[in-house]
N, C-alpha and C positions, 0 to 999 in steps of 0.2 A: 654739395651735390655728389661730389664723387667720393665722400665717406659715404655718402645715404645708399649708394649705389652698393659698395662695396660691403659694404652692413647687409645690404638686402642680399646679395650672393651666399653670404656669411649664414644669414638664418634659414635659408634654402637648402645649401649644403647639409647644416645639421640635423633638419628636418627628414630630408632624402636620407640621412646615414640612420636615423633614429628607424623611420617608417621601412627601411629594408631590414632592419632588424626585425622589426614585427612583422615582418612580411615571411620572412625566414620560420620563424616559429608558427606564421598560419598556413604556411606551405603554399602562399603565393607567390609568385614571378615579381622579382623586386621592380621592376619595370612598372609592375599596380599597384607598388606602393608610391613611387616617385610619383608617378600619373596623379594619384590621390591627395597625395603630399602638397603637391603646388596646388592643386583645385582647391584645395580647405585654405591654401595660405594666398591666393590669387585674389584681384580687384574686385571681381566681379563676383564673389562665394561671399566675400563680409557685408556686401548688402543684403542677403538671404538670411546673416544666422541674428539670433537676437543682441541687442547690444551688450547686455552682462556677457555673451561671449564670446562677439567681435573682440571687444575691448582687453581682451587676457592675448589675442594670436598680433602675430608680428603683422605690422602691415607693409605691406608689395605693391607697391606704387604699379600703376601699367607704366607710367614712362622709361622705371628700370628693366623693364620686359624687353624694350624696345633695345633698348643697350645694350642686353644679352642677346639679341637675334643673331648676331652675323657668329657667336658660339656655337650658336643652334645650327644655322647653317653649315660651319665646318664640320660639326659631330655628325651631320647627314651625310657630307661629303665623304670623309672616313668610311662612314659603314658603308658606303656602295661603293668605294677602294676595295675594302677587304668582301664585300662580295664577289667583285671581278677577279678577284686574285683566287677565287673557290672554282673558277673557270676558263684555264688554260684551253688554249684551240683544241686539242687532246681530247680532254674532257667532256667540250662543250661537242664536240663531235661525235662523242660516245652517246650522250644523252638528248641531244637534239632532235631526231625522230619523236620519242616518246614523250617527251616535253609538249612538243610542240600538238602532240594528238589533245595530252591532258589540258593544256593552253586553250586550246581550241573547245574543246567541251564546258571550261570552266567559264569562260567570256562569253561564248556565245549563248548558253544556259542562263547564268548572271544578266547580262545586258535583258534578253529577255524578258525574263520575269519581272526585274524592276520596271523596264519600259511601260509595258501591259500594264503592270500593276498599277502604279504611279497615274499613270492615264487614266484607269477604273475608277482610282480614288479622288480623281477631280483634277490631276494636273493638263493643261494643254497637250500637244503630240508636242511640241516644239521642246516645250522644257521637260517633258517625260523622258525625249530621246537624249537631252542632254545629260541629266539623272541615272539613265541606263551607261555612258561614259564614264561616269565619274564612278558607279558602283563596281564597274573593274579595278578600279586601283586598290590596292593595297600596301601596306604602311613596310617599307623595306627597315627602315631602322628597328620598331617594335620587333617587328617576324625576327631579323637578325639576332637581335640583340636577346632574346628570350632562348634562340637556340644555342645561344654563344653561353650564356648563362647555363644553361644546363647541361653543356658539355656534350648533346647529343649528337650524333652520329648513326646513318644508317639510311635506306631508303627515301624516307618522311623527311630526312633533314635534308637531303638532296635535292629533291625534289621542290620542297614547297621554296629554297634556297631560289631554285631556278625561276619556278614559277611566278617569286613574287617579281622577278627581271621583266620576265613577261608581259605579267598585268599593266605594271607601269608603266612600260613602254607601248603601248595597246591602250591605254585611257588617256594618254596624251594625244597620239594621233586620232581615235576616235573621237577624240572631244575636239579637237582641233576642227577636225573635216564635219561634223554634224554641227557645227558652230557654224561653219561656213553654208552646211545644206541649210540650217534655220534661216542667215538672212537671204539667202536666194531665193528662199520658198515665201518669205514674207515681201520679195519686191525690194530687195535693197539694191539699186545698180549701182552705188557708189561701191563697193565690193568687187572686184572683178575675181573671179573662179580661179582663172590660170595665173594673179598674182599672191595670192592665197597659197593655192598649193605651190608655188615656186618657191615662199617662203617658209613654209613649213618644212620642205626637200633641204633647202639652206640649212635650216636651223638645226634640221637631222644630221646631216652631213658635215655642219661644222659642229659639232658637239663629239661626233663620232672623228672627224681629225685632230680635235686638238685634244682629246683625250690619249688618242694614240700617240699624238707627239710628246706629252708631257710623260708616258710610260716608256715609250722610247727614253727619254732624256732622263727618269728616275732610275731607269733601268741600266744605262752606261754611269750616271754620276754615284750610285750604288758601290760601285766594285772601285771609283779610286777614295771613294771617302769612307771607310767600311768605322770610323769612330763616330761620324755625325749624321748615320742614317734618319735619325730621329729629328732630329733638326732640316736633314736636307728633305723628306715625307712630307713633314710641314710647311715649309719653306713653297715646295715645288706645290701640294694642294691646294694653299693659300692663291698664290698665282693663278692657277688654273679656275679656282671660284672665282677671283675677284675678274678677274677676262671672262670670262662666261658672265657675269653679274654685268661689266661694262657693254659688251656687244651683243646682250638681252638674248644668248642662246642658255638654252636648259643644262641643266649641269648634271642631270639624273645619267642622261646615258654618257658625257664626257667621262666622268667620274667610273663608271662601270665600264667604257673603253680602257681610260688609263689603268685598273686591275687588271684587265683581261690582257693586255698587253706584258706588263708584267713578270705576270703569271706564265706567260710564254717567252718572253725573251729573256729574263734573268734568273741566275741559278742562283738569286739572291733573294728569293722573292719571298719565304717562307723567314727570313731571320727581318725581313721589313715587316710582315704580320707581326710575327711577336716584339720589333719596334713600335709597332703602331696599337697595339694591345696594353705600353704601359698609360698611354695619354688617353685611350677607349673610353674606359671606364668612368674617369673625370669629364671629360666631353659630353660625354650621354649622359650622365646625370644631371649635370646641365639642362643639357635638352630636356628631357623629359619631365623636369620639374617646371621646368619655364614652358612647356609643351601645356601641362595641367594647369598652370595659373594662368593661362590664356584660353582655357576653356569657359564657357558662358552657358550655366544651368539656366538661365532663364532662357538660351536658344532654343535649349530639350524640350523646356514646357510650351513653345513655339512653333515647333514640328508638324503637332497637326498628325490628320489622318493620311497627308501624303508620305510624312515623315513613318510611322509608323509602318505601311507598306514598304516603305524603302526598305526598312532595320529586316524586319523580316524575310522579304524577298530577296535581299542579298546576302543575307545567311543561308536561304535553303539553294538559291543557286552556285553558291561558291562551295557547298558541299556536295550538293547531287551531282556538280558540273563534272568535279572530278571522280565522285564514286560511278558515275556511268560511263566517264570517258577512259575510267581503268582498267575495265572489262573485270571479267572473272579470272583472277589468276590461285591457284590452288597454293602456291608458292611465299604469295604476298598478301595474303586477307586482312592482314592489318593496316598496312599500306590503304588499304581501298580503302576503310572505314574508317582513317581519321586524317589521308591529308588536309580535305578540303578543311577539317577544323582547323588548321593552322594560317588557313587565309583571308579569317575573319579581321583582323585590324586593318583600320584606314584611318590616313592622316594628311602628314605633307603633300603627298600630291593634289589629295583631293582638294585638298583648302586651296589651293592654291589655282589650279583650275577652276575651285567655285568663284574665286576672286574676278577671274577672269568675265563672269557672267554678268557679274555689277559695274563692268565700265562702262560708262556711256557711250563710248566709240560702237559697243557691239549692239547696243541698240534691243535692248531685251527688256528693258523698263522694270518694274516692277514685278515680272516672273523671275529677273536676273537673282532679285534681293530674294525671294521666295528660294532658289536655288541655293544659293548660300547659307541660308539659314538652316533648311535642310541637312544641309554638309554642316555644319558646324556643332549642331544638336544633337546629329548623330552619332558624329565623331567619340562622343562620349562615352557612346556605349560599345563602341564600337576596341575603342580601346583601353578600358577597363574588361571588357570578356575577352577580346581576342589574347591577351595575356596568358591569362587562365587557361584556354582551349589549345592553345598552343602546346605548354608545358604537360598539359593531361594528354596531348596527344600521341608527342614523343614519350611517355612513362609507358601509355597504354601499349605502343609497338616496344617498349623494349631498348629506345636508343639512348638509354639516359645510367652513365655510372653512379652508382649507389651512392657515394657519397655527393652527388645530386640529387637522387632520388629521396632523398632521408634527411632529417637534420641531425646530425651530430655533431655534440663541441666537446671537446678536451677538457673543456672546466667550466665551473659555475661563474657566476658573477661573486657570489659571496667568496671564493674560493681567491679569486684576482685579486679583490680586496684586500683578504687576508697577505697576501702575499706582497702586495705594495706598502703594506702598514710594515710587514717585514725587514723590507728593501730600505725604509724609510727609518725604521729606529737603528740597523745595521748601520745605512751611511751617516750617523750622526753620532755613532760610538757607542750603543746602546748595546745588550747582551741580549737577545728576546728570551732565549734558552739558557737553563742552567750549566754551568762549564764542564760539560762532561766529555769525552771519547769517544768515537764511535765504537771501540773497540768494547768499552764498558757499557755499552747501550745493546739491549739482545734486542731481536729479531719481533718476540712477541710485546716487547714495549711499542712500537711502533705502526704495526701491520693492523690492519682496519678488520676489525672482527665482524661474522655475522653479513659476508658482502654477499649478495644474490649472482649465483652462474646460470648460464645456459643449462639447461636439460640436454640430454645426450639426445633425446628424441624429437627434441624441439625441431617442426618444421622451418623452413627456408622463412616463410614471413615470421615467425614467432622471431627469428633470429635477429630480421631486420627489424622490428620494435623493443627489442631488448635494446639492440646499438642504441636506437634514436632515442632512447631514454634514459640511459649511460653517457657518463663525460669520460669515460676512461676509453682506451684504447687497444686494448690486451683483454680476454673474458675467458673467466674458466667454464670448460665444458665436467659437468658432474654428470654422474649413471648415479643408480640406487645408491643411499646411505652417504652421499656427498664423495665418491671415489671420483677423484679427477681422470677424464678420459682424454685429457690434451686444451691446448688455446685455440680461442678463434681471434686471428688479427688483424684488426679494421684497415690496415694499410694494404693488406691483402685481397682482402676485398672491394673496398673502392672504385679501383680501374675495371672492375667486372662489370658486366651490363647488367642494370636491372629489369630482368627478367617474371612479370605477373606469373607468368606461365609456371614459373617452378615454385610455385608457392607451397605445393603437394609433393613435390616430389626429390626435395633436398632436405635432407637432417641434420642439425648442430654436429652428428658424429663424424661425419661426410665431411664438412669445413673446417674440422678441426686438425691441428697441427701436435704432436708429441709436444710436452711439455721439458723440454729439455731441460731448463736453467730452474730451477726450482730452490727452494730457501725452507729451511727446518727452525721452528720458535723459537730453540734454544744458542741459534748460532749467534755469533756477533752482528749487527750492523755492519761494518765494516765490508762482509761477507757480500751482502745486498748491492753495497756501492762499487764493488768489482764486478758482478754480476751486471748492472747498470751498463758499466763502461763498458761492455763488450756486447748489449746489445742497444733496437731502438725503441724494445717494448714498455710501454709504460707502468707497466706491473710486472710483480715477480708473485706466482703462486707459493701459500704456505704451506706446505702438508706435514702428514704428521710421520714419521721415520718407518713405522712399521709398515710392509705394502698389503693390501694396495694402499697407493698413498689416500687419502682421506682430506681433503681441502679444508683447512683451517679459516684462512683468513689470505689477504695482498695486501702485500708491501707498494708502497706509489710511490713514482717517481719525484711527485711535487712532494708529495710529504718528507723526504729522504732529504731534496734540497732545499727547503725550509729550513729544515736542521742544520743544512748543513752551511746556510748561511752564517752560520755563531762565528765561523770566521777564525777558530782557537787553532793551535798550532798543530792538534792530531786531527783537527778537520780540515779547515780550509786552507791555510797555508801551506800545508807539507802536502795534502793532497790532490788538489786541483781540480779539475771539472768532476762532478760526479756521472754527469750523463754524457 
């Protein structure tokens, strides 16, 4: 049992690393690959595909689902840690008016429309209102974890940051208290009103103190254990879920207490983020794959025409909510017209409130399961596009650095290759290369003829498709007749924001840098590997001695230390690192 277990972790993991790579290269949010990842390798997808090609995918028992949950739950707990910690009192006091206006527009538009809707499309007023609850919430890990992925920063990332606090905490009370208006209004008197809301106040109240006590105490144990922050994170989160789990309060807003606490009382609070950023990563892919194999297509096909109403009607109110509640600002037009797309995913909470409609204590029979089903069928789509609209929204405002925005890698797969088969005949005493010198090796033996540069004139996007379809790092800018005009260097560029807007109005000649360290065909080798050592550019341009110089060909850095693996005594031993 616990290899089968362990196996099943094992082929999920590989699957999630495989589908973010292909996520990478289709310019989706690795979050819809993971998502995808688990749906195609989950319980409930191999009874849909034909047996020739169930029988080739690994099978994922639901019982090891079950085993990875309380994973799933800590990765949720983490990310609404590190959302609280984005919201010091400071902070949340600066932006708290204006949250609260777009709060206000987005729920009370959303709730709407789905209620009406829902109702038009045949559900009761009881379960329509409840429907209208659950279509506020939105998925705080996805939202997080997509902005966190793309490095964004600015308005949009703020904002929807805050917002998705909001929702969640506004579709647990609303669902809570129209839970309670449903069985009053149906004659339940075993329900009594004012123990209801006592306990709903309790469960508010203790989520919101023991969050603050456990940030309190992260916050003083922080500064005397500054080597097992990562361990004490853990340690103190762990706790705090499993005591929320034992005395049945919510741990959505404990958790987002204990950041926000944090956040304001330790000046340690930013080196606990990037503790809690190396375990992120692993946690949530987790989640997210064990999230997808717990999705159930046959739900989707179950939705129905109320479902249907639902998907729609809480995308056009979660965008209108906020394009009307943002008014006209001259300032921020981007802002208006793509936060609300980032408040499309829904998940954890809502499942978990729909859960609540199927108990029999609440007494909802067969609309309860109707509810559920709904939330679960939708969930699908819900977070498979919310991904998407998310990452296109921060591109479209501009909060996203280029090397986010873009795919670029440093080498090929073939290229790896090559160079492990290197590695491999080196460490076994093997010569790959003839025993020569660098000193006796020239310049144009080496350097890569025929390499395509930038145009001098090339607009701002022409430049960014050049990158994304380059594995090198360093790019010559050429004017007429191949005269090199300077480098453009992706490390340079990177940290800049990618900006739609200057697509028109930046030229390769503008980005580009003098070409300082330059190399002539005829010099030695040797020449190139001093040149290397003293910078971090991955190429050295070749031109040709008469000026203006004339761009021949680049010398690369791999190519230089490929060679220079041989290991012989005028290379590698007497010389030492070439880069």
């Amino acid at each position: 049992m616990h290899a089968g277990i362990i196996y099943s972790l094992g082929v999920l993991l590989c699957a999630a690393l495989v589908g973010g790579w292909v996520a990478q290269m289709l310019r989706l949010p690795r979050v819809t690959a993971y998502l995808l990842v688990g749906l195609l390798l989950g319980p409930h997808t191999r009874e849909l595909l034909p047996v020739e090609v169930s029988s080739y995918l690994p099978q994922i028992p639901e019982e090891h689902l079950d085993t990875f949950d309380p994973i799933g739950k800590l990765a949720m707990a983490l990310v609404l840690f590190s959302i609280g910690c984005h919201f010091p009192l400071v902070r949340f006091r600066r932006i708290l008016r204006r949250v609260l206006r777009l709060s206000a527009g987005e729920i009370g538009l959303t709730f709407a429309l789905v209620t009406v809707g829902v109702h038009l499309a045949g559900m009761p007023w009881s379960g329509a209102l409840l429907l209208g609850a659950l279509a506020i919430a939105t998925a705080p890990a996805t939202t997080i974890l997509v902005l966190r992925e793309n490095e964004s920063e600015g308005p949009v990332t703020e904002y929807a940051t805050a917002l998705v606090v909001f929702n969640n905490l506004a579709a647990v009370i609303a669902f809570e208290l129209l839970l309670l208006f449903v069985h009053l209004t149906d004659g339940n008197t075993a329900i009594s009103m004012a123990d209801e809301l006592s306990r709903l106040a309790q469960d508010l109240a203790g989520s919101l103190a023991l969050g603050v006590a456990a940030g309190l105490l992260l916050s003083y144990a922080a500064a005397l254990l500054s080597a097992s922050r990562l361990v004490l994170l853990v340690a103190v989160s762990s706790l705090l879920l499993g005591v929320c789990h034992m005395t049945q309060i919510p741990y959505l807003l404990a958790f987002l207490a204990m950041g926000a606490t944090v956040a304001s009382a330790s000046d340690r609070a930013r080196e606990l983020v990037e503790e809690l950023d190396r375990i992120t990563g692993l946690v949530c892919i987790v989640f997210f794959v064990i999230h997808g194999a717990e999705m159930d297509l046959t739900a989707l096909k179950a939705i129905g025409g109320v479902g249907a109403a639902y998907v729609v009607l809480r995308l056009v109110g979660k965008y209108f909510g906020t394009f009307w509640a943002f008014g006209k600002r001259a300032n921020e037009p981007g802002v208006r017209r793509w936060l609300g797309a980032t408040l499309f995913s829904q998940a954890g909470a809502a499942i978990v409130l729909a859960s609540m409609a199927t108990d029999p204590a609440n007494g909802l029979g067969e609309m309860g399961v109707t509810i559920q089903t709904i939330i679960l069928g939708t969930v699908i789509i819900f977070e498979i596009l919310g991904p998407i609209m998310i990452r296109t929204a921060v591109l479209r405002t501009g909060e996203v650095p280029i090397d986010q925005a873009i795919r670029h890698t440093s080498t090929t797969p073939l290229d790896e290759l090559t160079a492990l088969i290197d590695r491999v005949k080196t460490a076994v005493g093997l010569d790959p290369w003839k025993h020569r010198s660098m000193d006796e090796i020239k310049v144009s033996q080496l350097m890569r003829k025929n390499v395509r540069a930038i145009p001098a004139a090339a607009n701002f996007r022409q430049v960014i498709d050049f990158i994304e379809h380059s594995h090198d790092n360093t790019f010559a800018v050429v004017a007429n007749e191949d005269v090199l005009m300077g480098v453009i260097r992706y490390p340079e560029l990177r940290d800049t924001l990618f900006d739609p807007e200057m697509g028109e109005l930046v030229c390769a000649v503008d980005l580009a840098s003098p070409a300082r360290r330059l190399l002539f065909a005829d010099e030695p080798l040797s020449q190139a590997r001093e040149i290397f050592r003293r910078t971090h550019d991955d190429c050295i341009p070749v031109v040709s001695r008469e000026e203006p110089h004339v761009l021949l060909g680049m010398v690369k850095r791999r190519d230089l230390f490929r060679l220079f693996l041989k290991g012989d005594g005028n290379g590698g031993e007497e010389s030492g690192d070439p880069g």
